[in-house]
N, C-alpha and C positions, 0 to 999 in steps of 0.2 A: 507501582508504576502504572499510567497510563496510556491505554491501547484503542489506538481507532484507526476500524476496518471500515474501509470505505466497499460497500457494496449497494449501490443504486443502482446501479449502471442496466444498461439492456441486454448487453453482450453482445450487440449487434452485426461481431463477424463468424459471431457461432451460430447466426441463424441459419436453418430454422431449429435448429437445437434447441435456443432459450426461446423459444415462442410462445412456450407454457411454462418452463422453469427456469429460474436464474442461475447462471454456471456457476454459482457457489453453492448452488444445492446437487452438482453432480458427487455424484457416487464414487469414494475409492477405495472404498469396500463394502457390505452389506449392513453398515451398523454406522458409516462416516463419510461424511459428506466434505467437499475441499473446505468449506467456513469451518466446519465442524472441526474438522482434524486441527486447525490453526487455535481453535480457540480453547482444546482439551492440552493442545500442546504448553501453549500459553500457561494456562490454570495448572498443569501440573508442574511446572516449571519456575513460578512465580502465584504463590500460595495466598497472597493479597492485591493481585491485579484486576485493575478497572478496567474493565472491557467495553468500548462502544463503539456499538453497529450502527452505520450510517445505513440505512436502506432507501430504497424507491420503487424500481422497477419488481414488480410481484413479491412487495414488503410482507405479504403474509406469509406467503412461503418461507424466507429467511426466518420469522418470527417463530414458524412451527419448528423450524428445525431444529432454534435454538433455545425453545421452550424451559430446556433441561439444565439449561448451560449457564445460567446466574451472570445473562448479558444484559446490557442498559440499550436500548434503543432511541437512535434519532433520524427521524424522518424528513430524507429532501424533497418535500412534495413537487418541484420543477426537474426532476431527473430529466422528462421527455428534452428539454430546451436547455438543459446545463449542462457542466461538466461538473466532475469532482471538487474545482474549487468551491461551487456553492454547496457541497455538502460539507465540507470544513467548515464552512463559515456557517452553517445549521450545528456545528458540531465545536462552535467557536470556545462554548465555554470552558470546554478540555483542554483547550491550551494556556489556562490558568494552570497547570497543575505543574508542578517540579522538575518531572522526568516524563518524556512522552515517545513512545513509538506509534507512526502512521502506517499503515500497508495496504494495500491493496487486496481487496476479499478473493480474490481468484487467483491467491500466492500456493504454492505448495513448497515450502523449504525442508531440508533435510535436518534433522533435530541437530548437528554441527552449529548451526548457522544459528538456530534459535535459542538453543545456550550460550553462544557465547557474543551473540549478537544483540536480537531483538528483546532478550528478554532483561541483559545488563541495560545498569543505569549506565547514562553519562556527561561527561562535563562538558562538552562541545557537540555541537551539530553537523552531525554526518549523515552521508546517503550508502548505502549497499550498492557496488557495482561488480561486474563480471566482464573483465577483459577479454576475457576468451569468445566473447559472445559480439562478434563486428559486423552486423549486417543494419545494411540504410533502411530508412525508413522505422528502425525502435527509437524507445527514448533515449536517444544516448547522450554522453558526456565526454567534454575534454577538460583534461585532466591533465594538471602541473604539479608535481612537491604534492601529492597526497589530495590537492584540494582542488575543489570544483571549479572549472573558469564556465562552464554555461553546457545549458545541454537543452535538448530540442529532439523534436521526428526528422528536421528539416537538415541537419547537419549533415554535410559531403564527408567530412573528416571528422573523426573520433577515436577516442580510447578505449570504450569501455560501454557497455549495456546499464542501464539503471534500472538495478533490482526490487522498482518499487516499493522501498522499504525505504523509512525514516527517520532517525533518533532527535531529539531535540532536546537542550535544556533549559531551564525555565527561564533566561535570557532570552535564546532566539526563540522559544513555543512564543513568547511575548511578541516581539518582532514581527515573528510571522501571522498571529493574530492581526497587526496593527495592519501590516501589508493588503493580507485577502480582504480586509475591511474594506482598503483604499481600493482596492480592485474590484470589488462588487457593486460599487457605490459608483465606479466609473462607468460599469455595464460588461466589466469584461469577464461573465458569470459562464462562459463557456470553455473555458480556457483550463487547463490541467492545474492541480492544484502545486503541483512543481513547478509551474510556470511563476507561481510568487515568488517562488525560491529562488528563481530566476531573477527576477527581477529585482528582489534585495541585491544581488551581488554587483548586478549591474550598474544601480542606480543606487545604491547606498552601501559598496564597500562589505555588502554582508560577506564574513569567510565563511563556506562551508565546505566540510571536509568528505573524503570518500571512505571506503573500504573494500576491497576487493576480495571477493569469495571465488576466485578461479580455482575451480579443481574438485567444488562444493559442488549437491547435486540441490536441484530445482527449477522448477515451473511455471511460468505465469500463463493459464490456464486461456489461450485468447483461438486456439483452433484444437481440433481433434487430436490430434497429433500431441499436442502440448498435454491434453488429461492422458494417455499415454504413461508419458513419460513421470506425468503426477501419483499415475496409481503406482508402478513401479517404487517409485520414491516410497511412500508411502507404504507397500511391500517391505519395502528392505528394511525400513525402519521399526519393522512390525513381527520379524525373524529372529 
């Protein structure tokens, strides 16, 4: 299967923490770094998986870290003026492949989630969400019958957190190739790469489904408080 971490990004509400490193190079332990741990998680779990790092923001950094780690590197050389959607579409040609999971490089999931989640193939397009997790201003989603009606920073009412994690299969990776095309070419190169996702459902009927990990532990590493709760995880998983 195929896996792309999206890690360009600045981190720019952990500043000045990433000023000089990219918070997927933090620490959660003396040997593992948050990209690192995801991507030994990965490789031990799935024994023929393609791994690729989108980078931008202090790409060398990511590079040394993962030196060891038999990743494929793609470079969004416009990090500073994008968002994630133009690193997908730097990363387009991966979603030719059969089975694909997307994530966010600054994930920290409890191995629960990543066997029986990220690392299974599957036959429909689903997102990871956390109902237990309701506060405005995240990415979140409303959610009918399993399946996604739209989700947004901007939504007053919601069901559920999305857990930045992606599954696709070679139907909608296709699809969603054709979308972010359509979307880059329009100029809308800033906009979240869920935002396609978005926008298939809206404007073309795409169904995409959820999954709810309430009760599972994990992190999306965006303030202090959150690596925390990441090394922890990462602790426990390590006892």
């Amino acid at each position: 299967m195929t896996y792309i971490i999206l890690a360009a990004g600045k981190g720019s509400n952990l500043q000045p923490l990433t000023l000089k490193y990219p918070k997927t190079s933090y620490k959660l332990d003396d040997n593992t770094t948050v990209l690192q741990r995801m991507v030994r998680k990965i490789r031990s779990m799935d024994k023929k998986a393609e791994i690729v790092v989108v980078i931008g923001y202090l790409g060398n950094i990511v590079r040394k870290n993962l030196e060891e780690e038999n990743v494929k590197f793609v470079v969004n050389p416009f990090y500073e003026v994008t968002n994630s959607i133009a690193s997908i579409w730097f990363a387009r040609e991966y979603l030719e492949r059969e089975n694909i999971a997307i994530m966010h490089g600054d994930i920290v999931f409890e191995d629960y989630i990543i066997k029986n989640y990220l690392v299974q193939k599957t036959e429909f397009p689903y997102v990871l969400v956390d109902s237990t997790c309701l506060k405005a201003g995240n990415y979140n989603a409303v959610i009918k019958d399993e399946q996604i009606l739209v989700m947004s920073k901007k939504l007053e009412t919601f069901d559920a957190k999305y857990c930045c994690m992606t599954k696709l299969d070679a139907v909608s990776a296709r699809l969603l190739k054709m979308e972010i095309d359509n979307m880059i070419h329009s100029n809308m190169y800033n906009q979240y790469f869920e935002d396609s996702l978005v926008q298939m459902i809206m404007f073309h009927d795409f169904q995409l489904y959820c999954r709810d990990i309430k009760g599972y532990k994990w992190s999306e590493v965006n303030e202090v408080d959150d690596l925390l709760v990441a090394q922890k995880i990462h602790y426990n998983s390590s006892v």
